[in-house]
C-alpha positions in Angstrom: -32.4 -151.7 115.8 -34.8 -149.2 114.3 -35.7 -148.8 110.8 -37.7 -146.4 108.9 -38.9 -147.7 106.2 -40.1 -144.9 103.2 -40.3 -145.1 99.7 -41.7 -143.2 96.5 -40.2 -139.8 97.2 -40.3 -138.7 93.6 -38.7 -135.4 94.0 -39.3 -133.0 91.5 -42.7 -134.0 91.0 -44.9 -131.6 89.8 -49.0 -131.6 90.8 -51.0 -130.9 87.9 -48.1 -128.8 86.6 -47.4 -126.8 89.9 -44.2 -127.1 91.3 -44.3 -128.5 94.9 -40.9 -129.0 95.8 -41.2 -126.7 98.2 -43.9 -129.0 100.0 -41.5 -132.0 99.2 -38.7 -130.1 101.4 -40.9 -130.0 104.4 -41.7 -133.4 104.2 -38.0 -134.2 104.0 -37.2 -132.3 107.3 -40.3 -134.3 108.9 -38.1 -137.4 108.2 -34.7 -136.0 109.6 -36.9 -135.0 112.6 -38.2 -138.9 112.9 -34.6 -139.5 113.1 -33.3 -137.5 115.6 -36.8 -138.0 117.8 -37.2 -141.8 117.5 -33.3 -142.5 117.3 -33.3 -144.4 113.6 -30.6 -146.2 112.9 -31.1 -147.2 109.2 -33.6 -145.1 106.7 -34.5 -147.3 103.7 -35.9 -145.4 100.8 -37.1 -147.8 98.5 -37.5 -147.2 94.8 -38.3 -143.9 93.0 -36.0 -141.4 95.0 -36.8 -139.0 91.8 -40.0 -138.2 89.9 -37.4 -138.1 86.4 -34.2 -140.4 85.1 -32.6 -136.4 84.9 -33.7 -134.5 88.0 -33.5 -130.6 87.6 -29.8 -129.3 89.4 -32.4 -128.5 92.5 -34.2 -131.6 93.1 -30.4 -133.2 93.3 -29.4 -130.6 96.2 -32.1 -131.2 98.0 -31.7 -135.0 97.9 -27.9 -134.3 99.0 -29.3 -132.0 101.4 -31.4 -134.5 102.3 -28.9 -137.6 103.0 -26.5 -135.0 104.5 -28.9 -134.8 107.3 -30.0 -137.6 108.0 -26.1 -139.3 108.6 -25.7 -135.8 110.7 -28.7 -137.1 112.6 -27.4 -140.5 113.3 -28.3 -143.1 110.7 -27.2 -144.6 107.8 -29.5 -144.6 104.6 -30.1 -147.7 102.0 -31.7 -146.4 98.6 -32.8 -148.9 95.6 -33.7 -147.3 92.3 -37.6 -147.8 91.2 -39.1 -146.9 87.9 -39.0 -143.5 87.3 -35.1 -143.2 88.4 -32.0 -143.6 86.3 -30.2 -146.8 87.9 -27.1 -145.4 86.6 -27.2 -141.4 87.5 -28.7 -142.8 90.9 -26.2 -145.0 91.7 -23.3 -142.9 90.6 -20.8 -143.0 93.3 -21.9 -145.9 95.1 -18.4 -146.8 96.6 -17.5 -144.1 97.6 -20.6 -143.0 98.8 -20.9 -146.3 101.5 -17.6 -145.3 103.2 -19.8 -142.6 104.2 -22.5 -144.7 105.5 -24.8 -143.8 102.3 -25.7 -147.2 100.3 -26.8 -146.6 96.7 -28.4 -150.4 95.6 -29.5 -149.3 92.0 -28.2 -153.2 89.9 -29.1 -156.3 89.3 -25.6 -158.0 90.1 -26.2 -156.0 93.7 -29.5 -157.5 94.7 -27.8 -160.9 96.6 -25.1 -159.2 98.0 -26.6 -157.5 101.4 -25.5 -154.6 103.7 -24.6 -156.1 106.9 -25.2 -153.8 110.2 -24.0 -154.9 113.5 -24.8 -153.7 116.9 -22.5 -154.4 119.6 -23.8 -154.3 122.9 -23.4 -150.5 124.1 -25.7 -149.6 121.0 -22.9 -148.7 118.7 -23.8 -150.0 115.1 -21.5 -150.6 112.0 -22.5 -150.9 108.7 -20.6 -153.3 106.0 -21.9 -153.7 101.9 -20.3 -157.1 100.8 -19.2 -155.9 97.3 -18.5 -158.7 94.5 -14.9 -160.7 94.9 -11.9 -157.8 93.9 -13.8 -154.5 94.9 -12.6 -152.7 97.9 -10.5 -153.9 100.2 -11.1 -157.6 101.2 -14.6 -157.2 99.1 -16.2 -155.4 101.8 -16.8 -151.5 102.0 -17.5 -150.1 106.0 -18.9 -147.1 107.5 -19.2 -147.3 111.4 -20.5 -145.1 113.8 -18.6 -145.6 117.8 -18.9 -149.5 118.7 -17.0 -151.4 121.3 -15.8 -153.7 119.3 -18.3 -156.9 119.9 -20.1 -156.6 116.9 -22.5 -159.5 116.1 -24.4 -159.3 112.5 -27.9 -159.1 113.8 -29.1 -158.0 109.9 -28.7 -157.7 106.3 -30.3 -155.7 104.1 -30.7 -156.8 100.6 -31.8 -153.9 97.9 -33.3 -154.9 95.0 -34.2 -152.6 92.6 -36.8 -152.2 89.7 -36.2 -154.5 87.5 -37.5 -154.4 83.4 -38.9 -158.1 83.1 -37.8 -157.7 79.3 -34.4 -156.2 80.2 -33.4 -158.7 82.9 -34.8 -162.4 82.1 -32.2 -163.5 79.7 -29.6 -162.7 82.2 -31.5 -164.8 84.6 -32.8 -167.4 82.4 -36.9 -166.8 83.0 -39.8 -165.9 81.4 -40.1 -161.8 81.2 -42.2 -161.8 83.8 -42.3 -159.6 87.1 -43.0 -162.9 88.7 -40.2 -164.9 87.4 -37.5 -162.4 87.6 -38.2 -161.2 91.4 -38.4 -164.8 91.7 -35.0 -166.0 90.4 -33.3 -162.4 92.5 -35.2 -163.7 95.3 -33.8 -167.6 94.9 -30.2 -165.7 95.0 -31.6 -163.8 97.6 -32.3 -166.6 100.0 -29.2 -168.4 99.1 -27.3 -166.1 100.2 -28.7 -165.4 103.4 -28.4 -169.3 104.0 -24.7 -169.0 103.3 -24.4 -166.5 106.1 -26.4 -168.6 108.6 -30.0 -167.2 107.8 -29.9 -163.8 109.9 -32.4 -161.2 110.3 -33.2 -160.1 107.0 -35.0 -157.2 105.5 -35.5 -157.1 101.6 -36.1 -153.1 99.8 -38.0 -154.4 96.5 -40.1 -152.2 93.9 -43.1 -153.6 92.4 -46.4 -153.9 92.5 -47.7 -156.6 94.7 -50.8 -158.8 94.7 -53.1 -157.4 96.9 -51.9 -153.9 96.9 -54.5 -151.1 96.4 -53.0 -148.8 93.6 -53.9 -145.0 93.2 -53.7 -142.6 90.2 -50.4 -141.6 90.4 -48.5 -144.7 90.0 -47.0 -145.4 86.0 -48.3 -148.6 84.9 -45.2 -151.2 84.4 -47.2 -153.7 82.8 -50.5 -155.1 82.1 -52.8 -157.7 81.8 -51.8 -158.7 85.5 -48.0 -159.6 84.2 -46.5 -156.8 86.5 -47.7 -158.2 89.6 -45.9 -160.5 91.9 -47.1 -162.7 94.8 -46.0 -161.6 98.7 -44.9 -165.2 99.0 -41.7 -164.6 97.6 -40.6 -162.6 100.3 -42.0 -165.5 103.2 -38.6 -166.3 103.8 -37.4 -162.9 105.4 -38.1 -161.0 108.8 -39.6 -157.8 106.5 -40.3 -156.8 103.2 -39.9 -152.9 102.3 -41.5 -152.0 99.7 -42.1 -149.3 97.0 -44.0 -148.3 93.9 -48.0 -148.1 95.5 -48.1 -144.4 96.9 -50.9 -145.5 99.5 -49.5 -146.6 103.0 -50.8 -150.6 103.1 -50.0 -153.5 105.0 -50.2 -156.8 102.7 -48.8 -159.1 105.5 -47.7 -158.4 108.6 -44.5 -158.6 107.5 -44.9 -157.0 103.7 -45.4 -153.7 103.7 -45.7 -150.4 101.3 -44.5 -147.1 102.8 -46.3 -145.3 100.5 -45.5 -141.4 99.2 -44.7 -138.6 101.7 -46.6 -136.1 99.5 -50.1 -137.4 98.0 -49.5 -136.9 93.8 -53.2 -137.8 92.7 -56.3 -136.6 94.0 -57.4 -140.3 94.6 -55.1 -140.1 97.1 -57.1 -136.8 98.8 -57.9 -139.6 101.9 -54.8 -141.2 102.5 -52.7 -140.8 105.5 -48.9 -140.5 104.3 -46.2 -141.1 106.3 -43.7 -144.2 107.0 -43.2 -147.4 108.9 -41.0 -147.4 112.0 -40.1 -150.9 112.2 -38.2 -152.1 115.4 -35.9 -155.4 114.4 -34.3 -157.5 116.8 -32.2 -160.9 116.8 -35.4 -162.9 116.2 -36.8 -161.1 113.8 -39.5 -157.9 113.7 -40.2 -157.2 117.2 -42.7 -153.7 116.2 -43.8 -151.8 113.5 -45.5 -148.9 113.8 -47.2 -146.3 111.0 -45.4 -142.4 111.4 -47.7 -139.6 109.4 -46.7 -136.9 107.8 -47.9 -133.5 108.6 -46.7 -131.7 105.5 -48.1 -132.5 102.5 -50.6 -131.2 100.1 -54.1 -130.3 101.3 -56.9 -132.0 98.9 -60.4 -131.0 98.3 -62.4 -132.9 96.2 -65.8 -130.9 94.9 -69.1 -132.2 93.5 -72.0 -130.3 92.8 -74.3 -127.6 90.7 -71.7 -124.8 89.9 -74.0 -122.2 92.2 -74.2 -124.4 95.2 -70.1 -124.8 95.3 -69.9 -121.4 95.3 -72.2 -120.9 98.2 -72.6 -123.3 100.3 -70.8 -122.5 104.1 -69.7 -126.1 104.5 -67.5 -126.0 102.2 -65.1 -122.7 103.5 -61.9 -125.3 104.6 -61.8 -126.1 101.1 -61.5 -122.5 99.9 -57.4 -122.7 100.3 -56.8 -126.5 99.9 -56.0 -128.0 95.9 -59.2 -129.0 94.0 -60.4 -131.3 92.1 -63.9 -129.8 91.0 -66.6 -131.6 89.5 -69.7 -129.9 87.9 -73.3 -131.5 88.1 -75.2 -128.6 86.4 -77.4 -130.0 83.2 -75.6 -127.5 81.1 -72.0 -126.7 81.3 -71.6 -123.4 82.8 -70.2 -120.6 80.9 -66.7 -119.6 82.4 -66.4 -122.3 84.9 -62.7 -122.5 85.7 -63.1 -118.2 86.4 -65.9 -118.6 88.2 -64.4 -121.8 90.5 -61.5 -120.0 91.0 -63.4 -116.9 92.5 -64.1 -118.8 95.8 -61.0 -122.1 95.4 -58.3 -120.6 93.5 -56.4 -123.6 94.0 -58.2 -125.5 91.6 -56.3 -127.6 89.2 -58.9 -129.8 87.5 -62.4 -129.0 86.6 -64.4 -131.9 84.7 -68.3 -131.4 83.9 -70.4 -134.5 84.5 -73.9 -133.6 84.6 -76.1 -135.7 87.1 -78.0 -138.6 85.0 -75.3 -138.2 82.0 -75.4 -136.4 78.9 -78.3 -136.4 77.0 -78.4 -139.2 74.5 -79.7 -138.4 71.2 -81.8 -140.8 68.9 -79.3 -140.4 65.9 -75.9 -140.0 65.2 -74.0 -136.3 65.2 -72.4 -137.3 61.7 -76.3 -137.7 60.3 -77.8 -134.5 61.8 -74.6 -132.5 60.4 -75.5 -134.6 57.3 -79.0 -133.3 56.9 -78.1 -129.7 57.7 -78.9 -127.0 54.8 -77.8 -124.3 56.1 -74.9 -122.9 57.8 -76.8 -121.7 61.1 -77.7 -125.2 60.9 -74.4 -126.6 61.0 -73.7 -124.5 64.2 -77.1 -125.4 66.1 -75.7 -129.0 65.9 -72.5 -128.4 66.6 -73.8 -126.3 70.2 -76.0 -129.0 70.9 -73.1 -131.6 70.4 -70.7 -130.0 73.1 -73.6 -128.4 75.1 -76.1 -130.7 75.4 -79.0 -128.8 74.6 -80.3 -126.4 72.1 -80.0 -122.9 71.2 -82.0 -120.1 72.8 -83.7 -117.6 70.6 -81.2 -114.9 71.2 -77.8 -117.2 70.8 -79.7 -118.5 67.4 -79.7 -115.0 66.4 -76.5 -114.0 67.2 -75.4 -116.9 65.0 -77.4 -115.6 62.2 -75.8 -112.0 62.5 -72.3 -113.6 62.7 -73.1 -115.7 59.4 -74.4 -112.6 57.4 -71.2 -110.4 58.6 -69.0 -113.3 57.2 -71.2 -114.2 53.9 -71.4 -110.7 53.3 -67.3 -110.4 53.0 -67.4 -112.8 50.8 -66.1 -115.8 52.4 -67.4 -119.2 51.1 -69.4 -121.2 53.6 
């Protein structure tokens, strides 16, 4: 049985405030395509399907858009909820939804109870959510694609979703903890799988694991290491899916973050995105193997004196990729952003960092204001402050002309 294993789609993000959903369309198709060309029979999409708890109406239609194609392509789809999504507007439907072979995991009474797929032995696979004692018929809900009628459960696939520590421990009786309440899911977890005679078993969990190397673009869930949680809880299972770190990684062999399709920081300007194809059999993972994406933002990021960005050859790929520009010149340039933008007009961010620091000065801004007589005065520090340097002869006089056109009107200094 193939999986695909993604996570962290966060439609309707924006980068740097430009709309890129667009971008996030292509890289949608990319995982249809995976679909059709590898023959997937489940996609798992764990945690943070949307970038908001209220998606605008088109980030929905092309998440609908989205699952429509993937079942018309031949596999079923398992989604948790992470962080950023609403557990209730995601999971909206969920019943009705699995009949069509869409399974919506977005609660905490959910996590232990796992969707079972089957593969009889012509290939044909069928796809059961055990639902909680008086839903559905006979507590199960089915979807099925053409089977001969041997099925044999070869896996189950338990969705757990992001979980508030502070929310969720007095229903579980631990300490708000990530730790201790993935912990006490996962004891459920396991317990349930032993009631079904310990299948194969794959586990969709968002959080942030020890281990994991983080980017920019993740929201901090907790600090002070409380929102991390040890692989080990997952030892028990064939694979661990995982979302939340938007940088492809490999924590075990057998614990794994997909990562983000689309790269939403510019610390992740290096990072290969894409997904795991993971091939699971009766014993367990047999494969897994990385997929990249070839859609996707292109990021540059720029270091230098302002002049040598803006001349130097080695730099023309960068001329239509997104930048992240930083400036090295001793004095901030006048009109940087206009001037950047001349040669990468795709630059979002522009920072000034001179090379060495900023020059220090022996006293405190507050004094030198302090010991200032005059206006002009007051403005010299004040130049010097944001600038980092002093005045030039002409710029001190145009000061002084300003000053006498405005204590000449009459206004007080």
């Amino acid at each position: 049985m193939l999986i695909l294993h993604t996570s962290d789609w966060h439609l309707g993000r924006t980068f740097h405030g430009v709309d890129i959903l667009d971008v996030q369309a292509r890289a949608m198709g990319e995982i249809v395509d995976w679909v059709r060309r590898y023959g997937v029979d489940v996609v798992l999409v764990a945690g943070d399907v949307y970038d908001r708890a209220q998606p605008r109406t088109e980030v929905v239609e092309l998440l609908n858009t989205t699952l429509a194609q993937i079942r018309e392509a031949g596999a079923y789809v398992v989604l948790t909820s992470g962080n950023h999504d609403s557990p209730a507007r995601l999971g909206f439907g969920s019943r009705i939804m699995a009949h069509g072979g869409v399974f919506l995991l977005t609660t905490l009474e959910g996590s232990a109870r796992p969707v079972l797929f089957s593969e009889s032995s012509s290939g044909g696979i069928t796809a059961t959510r055990v639902e909680m004692a008086g839903q559905g018929t006979g507590g199960r809900t089915a979807a099925q694609l053409p089977s001969t009628g041997d099925d044999a459960a070869v896996l189950a696939v338990y969705g757990i979703p992001y979980l508030d520590p502070r929310a969720t421990a007095p229903l579980l009786d631990c300490t708000p903890t990530h730790q201790a309440v993935l912990g006490a899911v996962m004891h459920r977890v396991d317990e349930d799988r032993a009631s079904r005679g310990s299948p194969a078993s794959v586990v969709m969990a968002h959080a942030f694991v020890t281990g994991s190397e983080a980017s920019d673009s993740e929201r901090v869930v907790d600090s002070g290491g409380l929102g991390t949680v040890s692989a080990q809880v997952f030892a028990a299972h064939d694979y661990a899916a995982l979302g939340h770190i938007h940088r492809r990684q490999r924590i075990t062999e057998t614990v794994r973050y997909s990562g983000s399709p689309v790269a939403y920081s510019f610390s992740e300007a290096t990072h290969a995105k894409g997904a795991w194809l993971v091939t699971v059999g009766g014993n367990g993972v047999d494969d897994v193997v990385p997929l990249d994406h070839r859609a996707g933002l292109r990021l540059a990021r720029l270091r230098g004196p302002l002049e040598s960005l803006l001349s130097d050859h080695a730099l023309a790929p960068s001329e239509d990729a997104w930048c992240q520009v930083l400036l090295t010149d001793v004095e901030r340039p006048a009109s940087a952003m206009e001037r950047v933008r001349t040669r990468f007009p795709r630059t979002v961010e522009l920072r000034w960092e001179p090379d060495g620091g900023r020059a220090s000065t022996e006293r405190d801004y507050g004094a030198r204001l302090a010991e200032a007589t005059t206006t002009e005065e007051l403005c010299a520090q004040f130049y010097q402050h944001v600038r980092s340097r002093a005045l030039t002869a002409q710029e001190s006089a145009e000061i002084s002309d300003v000053v006498s056109v405005v204590q000449s009107r009459g206004v007080e200094q």
